[in-house]
N, C-alpha and C positions, 0 to 999 in steps of 0.2 A: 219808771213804771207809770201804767197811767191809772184815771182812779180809778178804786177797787170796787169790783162788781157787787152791790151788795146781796145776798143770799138768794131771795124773794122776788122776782119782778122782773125776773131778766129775759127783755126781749128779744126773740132771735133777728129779726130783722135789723134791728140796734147790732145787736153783736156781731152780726156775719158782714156787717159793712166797716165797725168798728177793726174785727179781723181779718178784711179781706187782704190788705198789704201784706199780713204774714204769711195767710193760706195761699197766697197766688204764690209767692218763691218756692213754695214744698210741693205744688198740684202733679198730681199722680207719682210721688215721689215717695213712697212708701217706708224706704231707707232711712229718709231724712225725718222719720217720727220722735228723737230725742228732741233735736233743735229744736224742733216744731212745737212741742210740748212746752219749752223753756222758753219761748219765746213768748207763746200765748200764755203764758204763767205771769210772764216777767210783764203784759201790756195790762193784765185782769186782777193780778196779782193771786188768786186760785184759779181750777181748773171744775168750773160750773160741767153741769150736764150738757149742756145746750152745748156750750164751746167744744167739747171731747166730740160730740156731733158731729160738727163743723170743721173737726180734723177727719175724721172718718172718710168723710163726703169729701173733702178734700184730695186726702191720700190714696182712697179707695180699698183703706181698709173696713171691716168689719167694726161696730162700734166694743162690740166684745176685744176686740183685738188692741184699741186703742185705750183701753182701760187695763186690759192685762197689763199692757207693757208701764202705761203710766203707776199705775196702784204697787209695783216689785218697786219702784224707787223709793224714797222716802224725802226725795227733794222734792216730789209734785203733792201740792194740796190739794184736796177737795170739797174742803169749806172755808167760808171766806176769814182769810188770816188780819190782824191789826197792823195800822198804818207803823206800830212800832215792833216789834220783837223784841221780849228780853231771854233768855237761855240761862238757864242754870246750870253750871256744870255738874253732877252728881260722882262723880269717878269716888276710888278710894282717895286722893289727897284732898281732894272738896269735900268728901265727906265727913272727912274724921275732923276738919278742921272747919264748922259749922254749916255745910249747903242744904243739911237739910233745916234750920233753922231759917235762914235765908228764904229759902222756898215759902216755908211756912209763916213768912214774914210778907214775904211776895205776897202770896195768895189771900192772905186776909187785908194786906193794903189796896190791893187792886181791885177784890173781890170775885176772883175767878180762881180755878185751879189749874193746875199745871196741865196743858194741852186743850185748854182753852180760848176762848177770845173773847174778849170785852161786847159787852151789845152794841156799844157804840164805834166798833171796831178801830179802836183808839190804840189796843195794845191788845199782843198774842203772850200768854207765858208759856216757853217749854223748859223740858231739863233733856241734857246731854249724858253721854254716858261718861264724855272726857271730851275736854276740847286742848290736851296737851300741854298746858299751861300750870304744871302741877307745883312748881315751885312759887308762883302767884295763889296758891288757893287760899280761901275759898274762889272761884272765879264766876263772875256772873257777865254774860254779855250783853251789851245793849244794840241792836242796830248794827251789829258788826264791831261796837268801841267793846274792848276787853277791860273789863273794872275787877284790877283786884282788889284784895282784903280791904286797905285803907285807901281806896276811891268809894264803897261801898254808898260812904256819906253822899256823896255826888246822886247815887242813884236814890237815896230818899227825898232827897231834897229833889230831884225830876219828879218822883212819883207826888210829891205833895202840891209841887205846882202844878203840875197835870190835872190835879183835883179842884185847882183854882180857875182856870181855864173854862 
């Protein structure tokens, strides 16, 4: 990924040159609007006003039309997300066995709540509704590493360094 767009300030001339290598493989290829989306997610890491544009004009679709399709997923953002991601799993076996405490332990370490992101877009917290992992619960994930119950420590101890940083 490359870095991430911050919120405010985003110029389109920067960006349309920035995503021109992605929008030229998709131009007038209207079909090709997932990849295209995930592609331009995966270089901005969210999907700014400006950029949804710039697939439009691209694809030759309607900007209406490239916001339906992208706003039904739930894998495309549209504000800008943290260089980290942590996920809380919430399901019944995370739950009964402390994630919402965990949450509530998140949210006041880091300072933000759940479907958040830090100002300094240093870290996003979400909760899941299950990430399959039920014999591990409570499960919290980091960046993709799965921390269960007795890794947890691991993750205070990132979050406290993070604060030292």
């Amino acid at each position: 990924m490359g870095e991430p767009v911050p919120e405010r300030g985003v110029r389109t001339e920067e960006l349309a040159t920035r995503l021109e290598p992605i929008l030229s493989r998709y131009r007038g290829q209207a079909g090709g609007l997932i990849p295209l989306l995930q592609e331009v997610q995966g270089e901005l890491g969210w999907l700014p006003e400006e950029a949804l544009r710039l697939v439009a004009e691209a694809t030759g679709l309607t900007l209406a039309q490239v916001v339906g399709v992208a706003s039904f997923y739930a894998q495309f953002y549209f504000q800008p997300r943290g260089r980290h991601v942590i996920r809380v799993c919430t399901g019944t076996a995370c739950h009964i066995r402390g994630a919402p405490k965990i949450l509530e332990r998140l949210e006041e370490e880091l300072g933000i709540g759940a479907g958040e992101t830090a100002p300094d877009l240093s870290v996003t917290l979400e909760t899941v509704n299950c990430l399959g992992c039920c014999a591990l619960a409570p499960v919290v994930v980091v960046d993709e590493r799965v921390l269960k119950k007795r890794d947890h420590k691991k993750l205070w101890e990132w979050i406290r360094k993070r604060r030292v940083e």
